[in-house]
N, C-alpha and C positions, 0 to 999 in steps of 0.2 A: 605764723600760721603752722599748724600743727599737719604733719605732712600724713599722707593716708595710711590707716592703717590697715593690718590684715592679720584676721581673727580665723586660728584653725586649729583643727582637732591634736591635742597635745600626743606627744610619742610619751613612748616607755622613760627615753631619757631626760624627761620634765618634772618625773615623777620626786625626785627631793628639790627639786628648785621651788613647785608646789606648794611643798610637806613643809621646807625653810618657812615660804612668805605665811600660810596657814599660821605657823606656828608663831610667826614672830608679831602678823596681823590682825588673825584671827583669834588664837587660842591662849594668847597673854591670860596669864594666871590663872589659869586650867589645867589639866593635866593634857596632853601632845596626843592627840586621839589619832591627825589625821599625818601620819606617817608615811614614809617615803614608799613602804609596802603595800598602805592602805590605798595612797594615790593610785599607783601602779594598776590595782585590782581593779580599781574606779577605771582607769584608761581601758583597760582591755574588758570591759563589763559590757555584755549587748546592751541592757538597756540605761547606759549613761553616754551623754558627750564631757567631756572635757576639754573644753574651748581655751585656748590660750593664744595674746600678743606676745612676740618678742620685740626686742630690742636690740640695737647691734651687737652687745655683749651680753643680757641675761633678759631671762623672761620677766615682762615687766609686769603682767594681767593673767587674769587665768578664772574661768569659772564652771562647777561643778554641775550638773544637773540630771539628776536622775528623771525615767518616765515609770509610771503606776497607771494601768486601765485611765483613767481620763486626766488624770493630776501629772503635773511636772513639778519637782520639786530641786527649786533651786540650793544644794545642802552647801555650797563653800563657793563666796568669791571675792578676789582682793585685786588690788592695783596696789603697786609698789609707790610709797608716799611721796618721792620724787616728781611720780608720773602722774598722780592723783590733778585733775581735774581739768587732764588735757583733752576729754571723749574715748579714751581707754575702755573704762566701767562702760561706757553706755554702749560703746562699739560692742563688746560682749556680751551685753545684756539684750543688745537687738540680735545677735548673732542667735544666741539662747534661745530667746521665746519665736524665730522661726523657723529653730530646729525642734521648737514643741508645738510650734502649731503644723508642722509639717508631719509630726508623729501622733499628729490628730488629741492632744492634750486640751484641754478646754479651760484647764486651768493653772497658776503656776504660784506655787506656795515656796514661801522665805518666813525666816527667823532672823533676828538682829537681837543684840542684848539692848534692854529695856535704854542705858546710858549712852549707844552709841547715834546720837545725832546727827552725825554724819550719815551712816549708813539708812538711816530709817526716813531722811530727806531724800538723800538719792533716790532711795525707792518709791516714794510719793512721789514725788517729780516724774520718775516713769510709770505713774498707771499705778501702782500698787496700794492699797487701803489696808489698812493695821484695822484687823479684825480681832485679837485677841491679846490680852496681858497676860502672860503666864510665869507665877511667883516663882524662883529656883528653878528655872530651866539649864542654865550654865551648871554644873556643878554643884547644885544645889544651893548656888549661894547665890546667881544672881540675874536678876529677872529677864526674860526676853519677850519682846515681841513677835507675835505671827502675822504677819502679812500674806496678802495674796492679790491676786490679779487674774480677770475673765479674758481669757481669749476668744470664745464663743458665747453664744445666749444662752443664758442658764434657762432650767426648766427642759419642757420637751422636743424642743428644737433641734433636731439634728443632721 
């Protein structure tokens, strides 16, 4: 039994443990965009949270999400491969979408590279629909997926 967990707003001092799993999860063979500085920025930014699990010795979860006028855009999130597919990702990922439905977001937009199967199941499993293929998004060299997910009724509803 996976014992409960608890997903909170990351401090300053998260900021290269981040930057690390980013780099080492996310950014494999790309150039290091999301840096222990750029974290940092993201943490103390009004309009982002930065949700993170720990673990008794290091951060084991962590995800990014920026808000825009009605879009949440989820830009960075990993679990440490250890800890992959204990309800980590998902604890975070509900933690996320009702800190964006609470910031009145209506919608919540992700990228996955076109290759990673993993991530782009996870995200259909939760609600999410791959609405766009887009050629050289990584670095020009390799394809990603756009996903997104409704939180409210689209159209004039509000």
């Amino acid at each position: 039994m996976t014992p409960a967990l608890h997903v909170q707003l990351a401090s300053a001092s998260d900021a290269v443990a981040i930057a690390e799993l980013s780099r080492r999860l996310i950014e494999q063979g790309l150039p290091w965009s999301w840096r222990p500085e750029r974290v940092a920025r993201a943490i103390a930014a009004s309009n982002t949270n930065v949700a993170v699990v720990r673990g008794k010795d290091r951060l084991v979860g962590f995800g990014v999400m920026e808000y825009w006028d009605e879009d949440a855009h989820l830009v960075l999130f990993a679990v440490h491969p250890a800890r992959q597919r204990q309800g980590i990702g998902s604890a975070i990922l509900a933690w996320l979408e009702a800190s964006a439905m609470a910031a009145g977001s209506k919608r919540i937009r992700v990228e996955a590279r076109r290759d990673n199967v993993a991530a782009r199941s996870f995200y259909n499993d939760h609600g999410y629909h791959e609405v766009r293929l887009e050629r050289g998004m990584y670095g020009g060299s390799r394809d990603g997926v756009k996903l997104e997910k409704w939180l409210r009724p689209q159209g004039g509803d509000r």
